[in-house]
Phi, psi and omega in degrees: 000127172306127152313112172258109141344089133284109153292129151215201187276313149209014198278161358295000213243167203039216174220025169266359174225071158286308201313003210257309235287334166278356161263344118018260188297276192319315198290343194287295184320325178273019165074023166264132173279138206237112182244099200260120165246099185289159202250317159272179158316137183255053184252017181257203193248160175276156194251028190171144160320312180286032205228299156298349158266045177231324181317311252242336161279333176273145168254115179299099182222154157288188180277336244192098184183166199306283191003282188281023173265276141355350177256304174268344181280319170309326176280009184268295216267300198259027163191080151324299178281313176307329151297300173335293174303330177293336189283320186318329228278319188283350193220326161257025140240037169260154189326302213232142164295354180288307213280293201300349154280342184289304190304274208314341165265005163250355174240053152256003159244015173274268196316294201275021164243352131018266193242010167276168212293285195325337179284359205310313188269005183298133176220038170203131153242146191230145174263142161249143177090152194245024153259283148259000174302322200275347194261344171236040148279319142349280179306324201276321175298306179313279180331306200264344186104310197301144208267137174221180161190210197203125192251115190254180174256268173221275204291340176285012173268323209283321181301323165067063188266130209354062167325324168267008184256349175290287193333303169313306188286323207292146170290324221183141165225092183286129188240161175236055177181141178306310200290329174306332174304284219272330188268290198297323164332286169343273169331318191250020154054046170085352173296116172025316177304295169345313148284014167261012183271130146224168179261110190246103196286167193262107178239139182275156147290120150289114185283165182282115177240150177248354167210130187284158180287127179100021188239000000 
């Protein structure tokens, strides 16, 4: 069975993306094998109960570690230019120098999660957030071919972290608002892209009630 690849930031762990962990869980239930690669260190409390049939599926890594130093200096010696272009892409042609240091510090952890055993059956990978979670679904893609894509929000539209070379590549760019909808359009000025932005709005399970409270 094939793999769907999640970047996110630090879910299942911590408490800044519960809400992502029920869309999660429906794709696990519906009979997708699920790969959640968080972009930090998993060294926080789970951010929901329900958090926990999820550990078993995430690869626990820092931001960092010898491996994925080792990693990039090999793509330094032996495949140069393919790197070269990837920095370009990521880091001098991003708006600002804060953002192209944020892309140059996920991606050597981009390059090595890459080329580990676990991408062999991956055949999708998706990011949330368009910022460096989307820059190194981006990179990974860029390396390996595998078709990705990316669910941006709000203020990670607004940073516009090279947005239009994500927008190009990427199969889909899923927004969960008209108006976020309405900001990247903006951003990528009409470009080819434009007909892979949709609007998916962001939704909870509601338990069954048969009478409301208070009524």
């Amino acid at each position: 069975m094939s793999k769907i690849v999640y970047i996110t930031v630090k879910t299942p762990f911590g408490f800044q993306e519960s809400f992502i962990l029920t869309e999660m869980l429906a794709l696990r239930n519906n009979g997708a094998d699920i790969l959640i690669i968080p972009r930090d260190t998993l060294k926080e409390r789970l951010s929901h109960k329900k958090a926990e049939a999820l550990i078993p599926c995430a690869i626990a890594l820092p931001l960092i570690n010898r491996a994925m130093v080792c990693t990039f200096i090999k793509y330094l010696v032996y495949k140069p230019i393919s790197l070269i272009k990837l920095v370009n892409e990521v880091a001098f042609k991003a708006p600002t120098v804060k953002i192209a240091l944020k892309n140059l510090a996920v991606l050597p952890k981009a390059l090595y999660l890459a080329q580990i055993d676990l991408m062999k059956d991956v055949s999708h990978i998706h990011a949330h957030w368009a910022s460096t979670t989307a820059t190194m679904a981006f990179a990974m893609s860029t390396v390996t071919g595998i078709p990705w894509s990316f669910t941006a929000h709000r203020w990670d539209i607004r940073e516009n972290n090279i947005m239009s070379a994500k927008c190009r590549t990427a199969s889909f760019i899923r927004v969960i608002s008209e108006a976020g909808k309405e900001e990247i359009l903006d951003i990528i000025k009409g470009e080819p892209a434009a007909g892979k932005v949709a609007v998916i709005h962001m939704g909870v399970e509601m338990p069954t009630m048969t009478k409301l409270p208070g009524s």
